[in-house]
Each structure stands twice: as C-alpha cells, then as structure tokens.
N, C-alpha and C positions, 0 to 999 in steps of 0.2 A: 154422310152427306156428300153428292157427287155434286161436281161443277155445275151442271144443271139445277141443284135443286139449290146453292148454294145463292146463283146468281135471281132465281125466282125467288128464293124469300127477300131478296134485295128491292124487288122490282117497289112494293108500298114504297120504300122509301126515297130511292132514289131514280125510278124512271125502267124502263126496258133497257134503252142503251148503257147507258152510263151503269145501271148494274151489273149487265153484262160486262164490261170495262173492268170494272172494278175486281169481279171475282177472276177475270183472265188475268190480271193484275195478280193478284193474291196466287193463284197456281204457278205464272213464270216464274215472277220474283221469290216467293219462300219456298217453293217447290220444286222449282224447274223444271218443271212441266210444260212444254209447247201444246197449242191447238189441236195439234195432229193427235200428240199423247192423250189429251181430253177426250177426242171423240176416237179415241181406242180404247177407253173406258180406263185408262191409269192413274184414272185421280182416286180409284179405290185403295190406293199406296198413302193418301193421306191419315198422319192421325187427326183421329177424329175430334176426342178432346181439345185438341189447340184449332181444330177449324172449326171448334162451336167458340170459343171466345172470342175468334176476330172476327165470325158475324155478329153476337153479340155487340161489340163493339163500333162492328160497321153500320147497327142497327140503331144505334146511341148516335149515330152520326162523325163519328170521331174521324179524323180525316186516313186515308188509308197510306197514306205516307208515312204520319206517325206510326202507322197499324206497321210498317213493312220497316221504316227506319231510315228510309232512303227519298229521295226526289231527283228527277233527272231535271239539268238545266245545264244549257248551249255546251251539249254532248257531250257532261259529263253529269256524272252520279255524284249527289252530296246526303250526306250523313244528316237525319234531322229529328229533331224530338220536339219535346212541347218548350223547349225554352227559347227557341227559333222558329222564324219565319218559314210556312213552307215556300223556296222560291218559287215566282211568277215569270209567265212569258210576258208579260210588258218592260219586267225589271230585265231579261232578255234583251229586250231594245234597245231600253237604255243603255245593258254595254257594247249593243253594236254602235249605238251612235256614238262612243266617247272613242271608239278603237278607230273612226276615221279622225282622231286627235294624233299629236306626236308626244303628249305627254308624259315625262320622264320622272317624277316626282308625284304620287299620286297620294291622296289621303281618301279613305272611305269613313264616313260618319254613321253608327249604327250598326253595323258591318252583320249579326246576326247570324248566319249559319253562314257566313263568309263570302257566299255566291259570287258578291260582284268584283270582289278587293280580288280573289283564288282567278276569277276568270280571265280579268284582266293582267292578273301578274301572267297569266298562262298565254295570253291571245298577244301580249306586251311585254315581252320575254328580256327586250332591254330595260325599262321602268321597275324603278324602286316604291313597290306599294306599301302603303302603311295604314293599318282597320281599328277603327274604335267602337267600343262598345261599352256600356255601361254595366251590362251583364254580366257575371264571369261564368256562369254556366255558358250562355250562348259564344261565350270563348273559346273554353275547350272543345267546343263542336267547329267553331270555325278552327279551331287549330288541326284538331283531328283530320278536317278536310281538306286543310293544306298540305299537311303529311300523306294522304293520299290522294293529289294530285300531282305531289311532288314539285313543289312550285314555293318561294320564300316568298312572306310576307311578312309583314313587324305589326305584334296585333298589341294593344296597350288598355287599359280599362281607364275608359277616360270617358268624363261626363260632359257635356258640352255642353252644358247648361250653367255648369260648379267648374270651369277650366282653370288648372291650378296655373299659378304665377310661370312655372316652368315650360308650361305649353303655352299661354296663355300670350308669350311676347316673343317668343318666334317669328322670325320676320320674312317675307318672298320663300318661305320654305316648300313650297310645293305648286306644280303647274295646273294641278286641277283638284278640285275637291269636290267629291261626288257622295249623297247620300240619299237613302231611300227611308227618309224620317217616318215617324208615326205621321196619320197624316188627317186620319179620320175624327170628327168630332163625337163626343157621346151620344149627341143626340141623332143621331147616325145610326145606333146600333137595333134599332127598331125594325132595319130595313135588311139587316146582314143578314146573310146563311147562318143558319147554327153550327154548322163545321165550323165553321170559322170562330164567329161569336164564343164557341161554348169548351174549345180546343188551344186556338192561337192565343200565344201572349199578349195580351194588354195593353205591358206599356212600349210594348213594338209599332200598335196600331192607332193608342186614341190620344188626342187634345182636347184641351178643354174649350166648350161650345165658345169663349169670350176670346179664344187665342186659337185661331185653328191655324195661323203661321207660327207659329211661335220655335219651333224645332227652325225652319227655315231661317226666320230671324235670328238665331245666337250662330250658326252656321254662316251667315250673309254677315254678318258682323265678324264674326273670324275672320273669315274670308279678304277683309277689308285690310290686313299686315299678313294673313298666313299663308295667300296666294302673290305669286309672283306677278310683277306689271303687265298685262293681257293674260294672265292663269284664268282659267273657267273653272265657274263651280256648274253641277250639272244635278238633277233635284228630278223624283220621282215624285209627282204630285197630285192631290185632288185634285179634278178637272172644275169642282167646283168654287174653288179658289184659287184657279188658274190667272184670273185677271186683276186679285188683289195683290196676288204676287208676283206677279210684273210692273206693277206701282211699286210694292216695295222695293226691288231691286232697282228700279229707275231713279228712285230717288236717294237711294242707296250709291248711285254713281257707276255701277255694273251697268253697261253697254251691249252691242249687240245680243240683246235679248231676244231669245227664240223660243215658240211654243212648238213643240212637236204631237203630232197624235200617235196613239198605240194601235194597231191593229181591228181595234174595234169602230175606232174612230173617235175618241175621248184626247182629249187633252191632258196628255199623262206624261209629260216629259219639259222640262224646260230648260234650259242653261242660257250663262249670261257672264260676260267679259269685265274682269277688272280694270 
C-alpha cells in the first residue's frame, strides 16, 4: 500500500483533506518519510503488515495520535494513549492566557497527559507547579512527559471530589488554580465524533446531565482556603454553561470574573479572583 492509496482508502471516512493529513501524518511520524520521499515513491520501504493495522484502525476511527503515541501541543511533543486526553489548541489558549500571570505556586486539577501543569512549569521556569489527577495510569504519562520535557513537576493522585483531610485544610497554598475538568454532559454524546466518543476516556470528559458544574464546583470550593487572597482559578469550559458558571463563582465571592473566547469563537475559557 503506497501513500497514495493509503490516504485514498481514508478519503470514506474521513474527507480528501484531512485524509490526506492524516496518512502524511502516519509516513513523517512512524516513518520518516518527508513529502518529497513520498512522491519519490520511498514509501515502498514501508512494512506493509503494520501499514495494514493502522489503516485498519484509522478506519475504525481511532484517533491517530493514539495510532502514532504522540500529540504536538505549544511546540512540544507529548506522549499519549487511551488513558489521556489527546491535548487541544483551546486548552493551548488557556495557557497562553495564564502565562501573562506572575504566578508562583500553581496547582492543576485533572492534569491528564500533563499538557498544561509540563507547559507551564516550561513557559514559567520560576513557578512551583503541582498536577492532580485521579488516574494513576494517566500519571505515569504525564510523568513520562515531564521526564521528557525536562521540566519538575509534583504530580499527586488526588480526587477532588474525595480530598483527604491532608489536602483538604491547606491554607493560601497556591497563586492559581487551573483545570481543564470533564465538562460535557451525557446527553451530549449523541452529537460527538466517534473518535472521540468511542477512543477518549470517560471520566476525563462527561458529568452527569443534573450537575454539569459539578467538577467546577468542588475546585471553586477548594479554591475558597487553597488559593491565596487575589489567587485565580482559571477553568476550561462548556461554552454552554458558560453563564451558569459565572453565577456560581459570583456568588461564590470570586471577583473579577472574565469570559474569554477560543479561537473559534465559543466561550471556552474563564477565570476569576479570590
């Protein structure tokens, strides 16, 4: 199977473009094969056997990050499997917006293949970052990718739902608190991509339809001793409970409350001042 034919059985499922993408994708990254090597005809150096299972697989819809292992996000390479999030350029934005902070003490809630806790200790080289997550697989990925960013982080398996008495009375301990919760409700999933739907972890992505704050709330409640007097928390969020949770936090006593948009133009970002 040559590049050519590789990206044409893709085209049913995923478009002209985007499967052209995808199998140029598949030749740099596991091959290392450039465009030029392509139309030299050097993808006949591929085995074939392992380029029929990751069409196969890309035919199944499976995301092709998983398929390769890897995801590029704010110019570096992270390590990623099915037990983490592949990172997003919105969750990108988010940590451009948190990096014009001076935050010295940071905590990430969720932290997942580490993206944002790795990028920020990297982009904030004086800040002491620290990443929670409930997962311990998606741990040793976000640890893996600290190790290969070269960057400290203090990653802990902590529930923030179940926060044991030890965390749980920590006082002013950190300047900002950032986390990119589950955020999607069940009945939501009617409307996702199957990559996604049928690939990504679960309980990374959904609430239940009668609490679709609810990750936000136990975090905005933390937040209330475990941020320091003016610390910010800063929250990746459904755009379409973008304004229920500006109430909460309003009446929660968090101040300068800010809606930001993502690039698309959705409401996908907010933070707000203790």
């Amino acid at each position: 199977m040559t590049y050519r034919q590789l990206w044409q059985r893709l085209v049913p499922v995923y478009g002209e473009g985007e499967a052209q993408a995808i199998a140029r994708l598949i030749y740099e990254v596991r091959y290392g094969l450039t465009l030029s090597d392509l139309l030299m005809g050097r993808d006949s150096s591929v085995p074939q056997d392992e380029l029929e299972q990751i069409a196969v697989r890309l035919e199944r819809q499976e995301p092709v990050q998983y398929i390769l292992g890897q995801a590029d996000f704010y110019g570096r390479t992270f390590v990623v499997n099915e037990h983490v999030l592949i990172p997003r350029s919105e969750t990108a934005e988010l940590c451009q917006w948190i990096l014009t902070t001076d935050a010295t003490h940071i905590l990430d809630i969720g932290t997942g293949s580490g993206c944002i806790a790795i990028t920020l200790a990297a982009e904030m080289p004086e800040a002491e970052v620290t990443a929670w997550d409930i997962s311990e697989e998606a741990l040793k990925v976000a640890e893996e990718n600290a190790k290969r960013t070269d960057v400290h982080v203090k990653f802990e398996q902590v529930d923030i739902l179940h926060l044991p008495s030890s965390i749980l009375h920590l006082t002013s301990a950190f300047d900002l608190i950032v986390s990119n919760s589950p955020y999607i409700c069940n009945k939501e999933r009617e409307t996702m991509e199957a990559n996604v739907l049928e690939h990504e972890p679960h309980t990374a992505l959904f609430v239940p339809n009668d609490d679709p704050l609810l990750f936000y709330r136990a975090i905005a409640q933390y937040g209330q001793t475990a941020l320091k007097e003016g610390g910010w928390l800063y929250f990746e969020i459904n755009p379409l409970y973008a304004e229920s949770l500006q109430d909460m936090l309003s009446k929660m006593s968090y101040h300068d409350i800010t809606l930001n948009n993502d690039q698309y133009g959705k409401q996908r970002m907010i933070r707000a001042k203790r």
